[in-house]
N, C-alpha and C positions, 0 to 999 in steps of 0.2 A: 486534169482532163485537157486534150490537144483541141481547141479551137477549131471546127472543121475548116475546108478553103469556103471562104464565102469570095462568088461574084456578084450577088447582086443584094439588095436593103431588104433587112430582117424588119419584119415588127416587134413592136413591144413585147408580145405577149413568146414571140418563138426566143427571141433572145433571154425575158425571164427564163423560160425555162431552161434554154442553155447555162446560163447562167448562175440557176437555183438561186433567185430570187422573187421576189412578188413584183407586179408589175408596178405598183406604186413606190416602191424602191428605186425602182430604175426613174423614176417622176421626182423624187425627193433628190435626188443623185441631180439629174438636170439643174432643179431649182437651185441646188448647192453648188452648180459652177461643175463638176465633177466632171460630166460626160456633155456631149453638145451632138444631141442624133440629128439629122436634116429632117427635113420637113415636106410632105407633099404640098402641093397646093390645099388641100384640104387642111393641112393643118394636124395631118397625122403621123408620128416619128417615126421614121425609118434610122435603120441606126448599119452602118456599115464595118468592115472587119478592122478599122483602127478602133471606132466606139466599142469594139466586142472584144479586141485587144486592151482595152482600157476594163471594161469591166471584168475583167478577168483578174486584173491587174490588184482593181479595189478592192476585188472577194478576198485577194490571196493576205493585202495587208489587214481586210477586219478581221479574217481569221484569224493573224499572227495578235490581234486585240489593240490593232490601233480605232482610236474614234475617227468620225469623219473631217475634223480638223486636221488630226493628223495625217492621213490619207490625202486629202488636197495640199498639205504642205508636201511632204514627199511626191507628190505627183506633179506640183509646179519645180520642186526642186528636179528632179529626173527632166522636165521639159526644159528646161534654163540649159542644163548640163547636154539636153540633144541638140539644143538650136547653137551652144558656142562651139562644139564638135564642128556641128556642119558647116559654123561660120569659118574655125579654122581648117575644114579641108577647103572652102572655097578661097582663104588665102592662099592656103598652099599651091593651089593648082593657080591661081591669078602670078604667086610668087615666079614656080616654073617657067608659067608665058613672057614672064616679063623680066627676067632677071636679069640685072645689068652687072657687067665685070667690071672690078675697079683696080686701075695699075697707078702704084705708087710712081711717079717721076718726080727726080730731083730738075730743080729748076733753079742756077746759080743765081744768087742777089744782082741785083746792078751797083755797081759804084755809089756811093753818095756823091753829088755834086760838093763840093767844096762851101758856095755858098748857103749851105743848110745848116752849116756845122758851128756851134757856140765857137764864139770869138771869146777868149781869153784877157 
């Protein structure tokens, strides 16, 4: 199922459902590091379309029957693998800005002076 377009913070309880889980799920998930929903000032989780892109994500690996160890390893390992992406396009485009031409020139020796040279 496609993720609708969210613009604005779900609660707990609509995202369970999209989700087809119990809202205590989506609590055990937080505790576990998994997902990280924002916060009102009350202190109640709203969760935005990266968190719902994410829980989407962890349905699809417990379905294929990983635990939740594994599912947080595969989901740090997929975050490591997006942030060095990003880092190498941000060389890339730094490289572009900045790329300097290098020309080989020959550059004849000087003479040695005479007095540098072993005496015999």
């Amino acid at each position: 199922m496609t993720p609708p377009q969210i613009t604005r913070l779900l609660s707990i309880g609509m995202v369970a459902t999209h989700v087809g889980v119990h809202p205590q799920t989506l609590r055990e998930y937080e505790r576990q590091g998994l997902v990280m929903p924002q916060r009102t000032p009350g202190g109640t989780r709203r969760y935005g379309p990266a968190e719902l892109d994410r829980l989407m994500r962890i349905q699809r690996l417990t379905s294929e029957g990983l635990s939740l160890a594994g599912v947080r390893y595969v989901l740090e390992l997929e975050d490591e693998l997006r942030e060095a992406r990003r880092r190498i396009a941000e060389l890339e485009v730094h490289e572009l800005h900045h790329s300097v031409s290098l020309e080989l020139v020959h550059v004849p020796r000087a003479r040695r002076s005479p007095r540098w040279r072993n005496q015999d």
